[in-house]
C-alpha positions in Angstrom: -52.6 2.5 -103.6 -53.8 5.5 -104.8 -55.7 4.3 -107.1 -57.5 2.1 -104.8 -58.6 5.3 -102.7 -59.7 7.4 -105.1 -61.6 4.6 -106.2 -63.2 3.8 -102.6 -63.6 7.6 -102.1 -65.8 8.0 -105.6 -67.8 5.1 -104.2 -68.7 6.8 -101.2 -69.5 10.0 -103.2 -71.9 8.0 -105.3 -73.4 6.5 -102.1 -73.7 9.8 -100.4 -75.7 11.5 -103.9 -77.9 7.8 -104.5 -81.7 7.9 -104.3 -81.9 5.3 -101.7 -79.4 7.7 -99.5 -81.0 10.3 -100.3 -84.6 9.4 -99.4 -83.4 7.5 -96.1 -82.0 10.9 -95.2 -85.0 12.8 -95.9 -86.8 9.8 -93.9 -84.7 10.7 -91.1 -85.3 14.5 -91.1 -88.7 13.5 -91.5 -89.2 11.0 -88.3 -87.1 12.9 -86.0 -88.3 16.4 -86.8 -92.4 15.0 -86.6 -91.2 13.6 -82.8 -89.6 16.8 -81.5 -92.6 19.2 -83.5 -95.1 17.5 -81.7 -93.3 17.4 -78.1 -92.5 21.1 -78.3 -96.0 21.4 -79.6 -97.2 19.5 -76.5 -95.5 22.5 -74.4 -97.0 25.1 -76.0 -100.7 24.3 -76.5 -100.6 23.6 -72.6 -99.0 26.7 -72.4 -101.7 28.4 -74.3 -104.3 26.5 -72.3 -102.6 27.9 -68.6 -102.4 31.5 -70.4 -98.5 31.1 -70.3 -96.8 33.9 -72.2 -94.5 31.7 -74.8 -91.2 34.0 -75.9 -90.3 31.6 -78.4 -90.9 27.9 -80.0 -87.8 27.2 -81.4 -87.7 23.4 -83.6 -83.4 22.4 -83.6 -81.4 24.0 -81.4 -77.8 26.0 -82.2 -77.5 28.7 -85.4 -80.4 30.4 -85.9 -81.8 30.0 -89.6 -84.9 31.6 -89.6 -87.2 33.5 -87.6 -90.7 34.7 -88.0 -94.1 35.9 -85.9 -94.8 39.3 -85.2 -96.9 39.0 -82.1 -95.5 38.2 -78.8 -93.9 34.6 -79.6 -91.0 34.2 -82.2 -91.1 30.8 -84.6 -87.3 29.9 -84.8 -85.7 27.0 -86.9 -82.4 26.4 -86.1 -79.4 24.0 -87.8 -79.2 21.2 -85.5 -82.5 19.1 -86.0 -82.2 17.2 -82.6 -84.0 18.9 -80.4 -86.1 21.9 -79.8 -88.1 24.1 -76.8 -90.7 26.4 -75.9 -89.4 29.1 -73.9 -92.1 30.2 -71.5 -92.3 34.0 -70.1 -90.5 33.7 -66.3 -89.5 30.4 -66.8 -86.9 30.6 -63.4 -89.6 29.6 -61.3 -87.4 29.4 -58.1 -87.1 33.0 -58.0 -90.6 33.6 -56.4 -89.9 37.2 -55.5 -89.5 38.5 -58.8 -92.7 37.1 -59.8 -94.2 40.8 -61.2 -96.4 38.9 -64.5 -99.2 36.5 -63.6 -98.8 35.2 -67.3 -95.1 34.5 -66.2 -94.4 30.7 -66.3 -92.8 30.7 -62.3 -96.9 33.0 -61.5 -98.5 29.5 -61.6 -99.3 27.0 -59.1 -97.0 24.0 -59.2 -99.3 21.6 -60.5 -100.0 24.3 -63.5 -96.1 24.0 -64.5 -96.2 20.2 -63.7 -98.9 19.7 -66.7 -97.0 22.4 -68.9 -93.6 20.2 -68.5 -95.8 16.7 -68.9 -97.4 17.9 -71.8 -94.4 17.3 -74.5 -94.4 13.4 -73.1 -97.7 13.6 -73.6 -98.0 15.0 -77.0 -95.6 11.8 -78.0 -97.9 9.5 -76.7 -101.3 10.9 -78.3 -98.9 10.9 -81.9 -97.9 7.3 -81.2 -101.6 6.2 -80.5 -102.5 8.0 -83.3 -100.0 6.2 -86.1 -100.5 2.9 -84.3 -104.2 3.3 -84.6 -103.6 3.8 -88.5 -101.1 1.4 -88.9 -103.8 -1.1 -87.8 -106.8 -0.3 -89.3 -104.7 0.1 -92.7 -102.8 -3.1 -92.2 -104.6 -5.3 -90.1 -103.3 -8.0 -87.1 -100.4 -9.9 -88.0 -101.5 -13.9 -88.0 -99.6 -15.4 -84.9 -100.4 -19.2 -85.6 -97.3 -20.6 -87.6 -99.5 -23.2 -89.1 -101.2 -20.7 -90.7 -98.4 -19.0 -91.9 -96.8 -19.6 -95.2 -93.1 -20.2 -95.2 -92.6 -17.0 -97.8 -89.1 -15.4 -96.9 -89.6 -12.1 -95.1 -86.3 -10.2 -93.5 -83.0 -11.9 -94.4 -81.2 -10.9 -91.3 -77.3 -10.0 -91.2 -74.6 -12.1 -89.8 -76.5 -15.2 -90.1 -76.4 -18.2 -93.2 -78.7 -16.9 -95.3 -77.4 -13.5 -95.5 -75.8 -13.3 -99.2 -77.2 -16.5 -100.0 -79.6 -15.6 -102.9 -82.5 -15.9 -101.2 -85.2 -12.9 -101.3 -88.0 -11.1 -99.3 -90.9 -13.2 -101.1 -89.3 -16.6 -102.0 -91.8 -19.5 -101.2 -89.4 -22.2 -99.3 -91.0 -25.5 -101.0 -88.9 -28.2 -99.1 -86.7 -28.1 -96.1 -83.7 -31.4 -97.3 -86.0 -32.2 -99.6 -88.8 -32.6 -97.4 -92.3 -31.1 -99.1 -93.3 -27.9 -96.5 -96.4 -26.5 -96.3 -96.6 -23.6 -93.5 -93.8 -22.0 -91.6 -94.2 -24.3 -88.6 -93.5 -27.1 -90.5 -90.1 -25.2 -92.2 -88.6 -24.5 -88.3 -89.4 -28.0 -86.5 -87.3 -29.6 -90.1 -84.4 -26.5 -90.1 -84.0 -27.8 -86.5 -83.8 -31.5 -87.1 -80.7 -30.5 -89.3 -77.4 -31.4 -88.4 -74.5 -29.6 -89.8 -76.0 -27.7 -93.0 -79.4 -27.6 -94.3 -81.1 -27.4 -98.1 -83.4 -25.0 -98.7 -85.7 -25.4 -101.9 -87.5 -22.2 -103.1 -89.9 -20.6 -105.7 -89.2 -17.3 -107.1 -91.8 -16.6 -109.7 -92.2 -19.7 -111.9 -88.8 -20.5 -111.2 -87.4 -23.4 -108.8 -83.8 -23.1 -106.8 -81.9 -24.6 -104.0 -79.2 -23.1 -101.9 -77.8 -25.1 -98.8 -76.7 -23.1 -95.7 -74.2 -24.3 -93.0 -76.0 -24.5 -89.5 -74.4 -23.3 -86.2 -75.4 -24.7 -82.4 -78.1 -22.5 -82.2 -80.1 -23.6 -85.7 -80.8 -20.2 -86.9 -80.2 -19.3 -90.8 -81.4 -15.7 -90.3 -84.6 -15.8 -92.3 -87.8 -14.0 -90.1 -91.4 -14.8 -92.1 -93.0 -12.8 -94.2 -96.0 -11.2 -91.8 -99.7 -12.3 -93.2 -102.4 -10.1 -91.9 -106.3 -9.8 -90.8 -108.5 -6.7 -90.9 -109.3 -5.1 -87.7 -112.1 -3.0 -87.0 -112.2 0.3 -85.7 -112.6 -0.2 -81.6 -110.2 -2.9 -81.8 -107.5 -1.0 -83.4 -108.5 1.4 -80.5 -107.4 -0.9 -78.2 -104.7 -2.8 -79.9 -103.0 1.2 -80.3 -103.7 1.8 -76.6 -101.7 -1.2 -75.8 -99.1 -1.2 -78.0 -98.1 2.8 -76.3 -98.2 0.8 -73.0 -96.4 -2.4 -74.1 -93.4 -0.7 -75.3 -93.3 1.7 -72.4 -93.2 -1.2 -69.8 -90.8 -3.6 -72.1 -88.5 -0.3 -72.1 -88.8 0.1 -68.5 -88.4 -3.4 -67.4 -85.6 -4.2 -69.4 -83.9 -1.4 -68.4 -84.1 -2.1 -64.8 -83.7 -5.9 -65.2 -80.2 -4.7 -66.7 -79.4 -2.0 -64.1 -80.4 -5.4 -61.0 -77.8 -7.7 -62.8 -75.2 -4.7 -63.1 -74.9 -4.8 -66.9 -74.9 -2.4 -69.3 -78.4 -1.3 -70.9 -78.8 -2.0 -74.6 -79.3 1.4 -75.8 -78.5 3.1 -79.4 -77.0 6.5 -79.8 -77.7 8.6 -82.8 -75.8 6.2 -85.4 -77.7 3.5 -84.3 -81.0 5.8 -85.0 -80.6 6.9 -87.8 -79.6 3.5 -89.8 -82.9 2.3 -87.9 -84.8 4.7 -89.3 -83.1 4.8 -92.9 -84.1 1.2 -93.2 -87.5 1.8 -92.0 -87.9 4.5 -95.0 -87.2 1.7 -97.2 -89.8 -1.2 -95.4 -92.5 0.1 -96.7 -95.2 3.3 -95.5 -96.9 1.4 -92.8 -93.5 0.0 -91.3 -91.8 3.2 -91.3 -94.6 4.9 -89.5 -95.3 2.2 -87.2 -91.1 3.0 -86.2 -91.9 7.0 -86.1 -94.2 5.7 -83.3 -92.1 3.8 -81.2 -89.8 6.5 -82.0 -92.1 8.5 -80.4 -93.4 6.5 -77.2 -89.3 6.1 -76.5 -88.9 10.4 -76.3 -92.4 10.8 -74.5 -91.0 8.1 -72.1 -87.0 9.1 -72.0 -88.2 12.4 -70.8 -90.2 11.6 -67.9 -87.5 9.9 -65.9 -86.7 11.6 -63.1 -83.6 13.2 -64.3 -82.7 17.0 -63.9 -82.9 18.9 -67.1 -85.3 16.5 -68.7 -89.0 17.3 -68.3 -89.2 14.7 -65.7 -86.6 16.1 -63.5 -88.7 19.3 -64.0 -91.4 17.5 -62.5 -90.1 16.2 -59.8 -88.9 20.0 -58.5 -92.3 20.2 -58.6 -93.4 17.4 -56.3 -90.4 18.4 -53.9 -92.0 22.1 -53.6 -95.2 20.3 -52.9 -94.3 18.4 -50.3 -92.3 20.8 -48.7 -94.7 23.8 -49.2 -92.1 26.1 -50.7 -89.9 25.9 -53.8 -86.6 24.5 -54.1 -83.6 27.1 -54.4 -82.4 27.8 -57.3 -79.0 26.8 -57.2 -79.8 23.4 -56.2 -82.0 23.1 -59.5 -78.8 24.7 -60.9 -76.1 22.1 -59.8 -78.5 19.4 -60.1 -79.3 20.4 -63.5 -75.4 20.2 -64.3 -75.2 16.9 -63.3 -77.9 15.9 -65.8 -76.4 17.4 -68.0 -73.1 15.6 -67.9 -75.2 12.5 -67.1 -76.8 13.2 -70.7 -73.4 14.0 -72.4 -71.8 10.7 -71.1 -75.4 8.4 -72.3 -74.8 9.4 -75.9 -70.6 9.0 -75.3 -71.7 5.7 -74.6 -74.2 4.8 -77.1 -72.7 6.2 -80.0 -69.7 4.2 -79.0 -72.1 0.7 -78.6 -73.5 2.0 -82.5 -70.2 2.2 -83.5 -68.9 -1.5 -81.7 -72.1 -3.4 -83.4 -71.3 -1.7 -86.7 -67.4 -3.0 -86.7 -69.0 -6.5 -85.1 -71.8 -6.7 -87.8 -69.3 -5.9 -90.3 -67.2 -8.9 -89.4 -69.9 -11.3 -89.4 -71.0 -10.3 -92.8 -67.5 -10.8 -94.1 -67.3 -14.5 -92.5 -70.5 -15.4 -93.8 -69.2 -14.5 -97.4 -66.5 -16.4 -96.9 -68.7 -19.8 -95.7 -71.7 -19.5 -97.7 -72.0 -21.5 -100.6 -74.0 -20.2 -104.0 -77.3 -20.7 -105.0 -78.2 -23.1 -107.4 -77.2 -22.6 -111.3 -79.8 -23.0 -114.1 -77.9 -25.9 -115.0 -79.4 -27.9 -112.2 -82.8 -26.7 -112.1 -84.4 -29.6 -113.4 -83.0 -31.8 -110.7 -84.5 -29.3 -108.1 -87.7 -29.4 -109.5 -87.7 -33.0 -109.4 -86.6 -32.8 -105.4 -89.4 -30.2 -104.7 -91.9 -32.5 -105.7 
């Protein structure tokens, strides 16, 4: 028994010092850091622009770790890379009477502090515009017409048949129960004429294999297609970037309030859940992994507008409230209402972390019944006689 423990535990010492955990870390300091730089940027250059005195722009939030500047805003990196904030000069902007600076944050008109607080959401969109806007001139539009698509093995998903199968990213499926395929439109309609299990014959290199996969009610062996893609020019990437900022903002926004109409529980991931998405971006390829720091970033310039006190969009509305009413809002009602955000916050990543931790354990199961059921590729031993079915 001990044995078997020191053995897992030098496992997950090797795991934890491997290049591939080591880079998806870095990946993830990387992504997350880029996201909060530029929000906190966002603050700052519209605090600049308003002739806001900044006291300090801080990236991380906790122990301090280093500090520098010399003029009248201190630079601050602190340990816990999941946040950040620019501190503006009078930033209490209920207290009107102690207003003595007119470079004091609370000196300026309402819809002055409005655009300060904005400008961090708006800062992720411009960087998510920007990286989709690359992405697409780089990569090009993805090909949507299946018969036009060639059935080459992109994703193997988890928890489905083809997981553990033998099959890899860039195998050429030739023939779907010995049926001759030549486009991915072709490999679905004969997956779903199936009945219980279903052969799959495919080319790796010169090379010619078969594996056969059970099939469930559903039809699915957890195999997504290998994108193909077309150049784009430059004003179309313009407006394909433009839409793809306001595509994910309103798919976000629906589902969410679909979810909240049917009292259920909104899908959301916590920090687990981000960082494994982003540790398996790092390892998709450049364009992928910046095409995720995007949406990445459209999800924080988003998250922070909602209307909820001590996000910038609670901020906000203070600031609508005060114009409406012609005076500001007291001070401890932004106080209280701020400490309900707060514990509003605090229980939203409770919860999600919990959800990452629940489709972990469920994933985990999956994978170990589709060991258990999935039969082994093809041996050399029988190539010939799947050469002579893929014909």
């Amino acid at each position: 028994m001990i044995t078997s423990f020191l053995h897992a535990l030098w496992a997950k010492i090797l795991w934890l010092v491997s290049p591939d955990t080591l880079l998806s870390a870095v990946g993830i300091a990387f992504a997350l850091g880029l996201v909060i730089f530029i929000h906190e940027l966002g603050h700052f250059l519209a605090c600049k622009l308003l002739n806001i005195r900044v006291e300090e722009f801080s990236i991380g939030f906790g122990k301090l770790l280093k500090k520098w500047g010399k003029g009248e805003t201190q630079y601050s990196l602190r340990a816990i890379p999941l946040g950040g904030y620019v501190k503006p000069a009078g930033e209490f902007y209920a207290r009107e009477a102690e207003i003595t600076d007119d470079r004091d944050f609370a000196a300026k008109p309402w819809y002055s502090r409005a655009f300060m607080v904005f400008a961090g959401a708006g800062m992720n969109y411009v960087l998510a515009f920007v990286i989709f806007f690359i992405v697409v001139l780089s990569m090009g539009l993805p090909i949507n017409n299946p018969k036009l698509i060639p059935p080459v093995v992109g994703e193997i998903m988890e928890s489905y048949p083809a997981y553990k199968s033998g099959l890899q990213q860039g195998d050429l499926i030739t023939a779907v129960n010995n049926t001759p395929i030549q486009n991915w439109e072709q490999m679905v309609k004969n997956i779903a004429a199936a009945q219980n299990e279903v052969t799959l014959t495919y080319k790796r290199g010169e090379e010619t294999s078969s594996v056969t996969l059970p099939l469930g009610e559903n039809k699915k062996v957890g195999i997504a297609l290998e994108p193909v893609y077309q150049k784009a020019g430059v004003f179309k990437a313009l407006k394909v970037a433009a839409h793809q900022c306001y595509y994910w903002t309103a798919l976000s926004i629906t589902t969410i309030a679909d979810k909240l109409w049917h009292k259920q529980a909104p899908d959301v991931a916590g920090p687990i859940g981000i960082f494994e998405i982003v540790g398996k971006g790092v390892h998709s390829g450049p364009e992928d992994y910046f095409f995720l720091i995007g949406l990445i970033s459209v999800a924080i310039g988003m998250f922070n507008l909602f209307p909820i006190p001590i996000l910038d969009g609670g901020h906000i509305l203070f600031f609508i409230i005060e114009a409406i009413r012609g005076k500001r809002v007291k001070e401890k009602t932004i106080y209280n209402a701020s400490s309900a955000g707060a514990i509003f916050l605090l229980a939203l990543v409770l919860y999600a972390t919990y959800s990452d931790i629940k489709r972990i354990r469920t994933r985990s199961s999956a994978k170990a019944a589709i060991e258990q059921t999935v039969p082994q590729p093809a041996q050399e031993d029988n190539a010939d006689a799947v050469k002579e079915a893929s014909k």
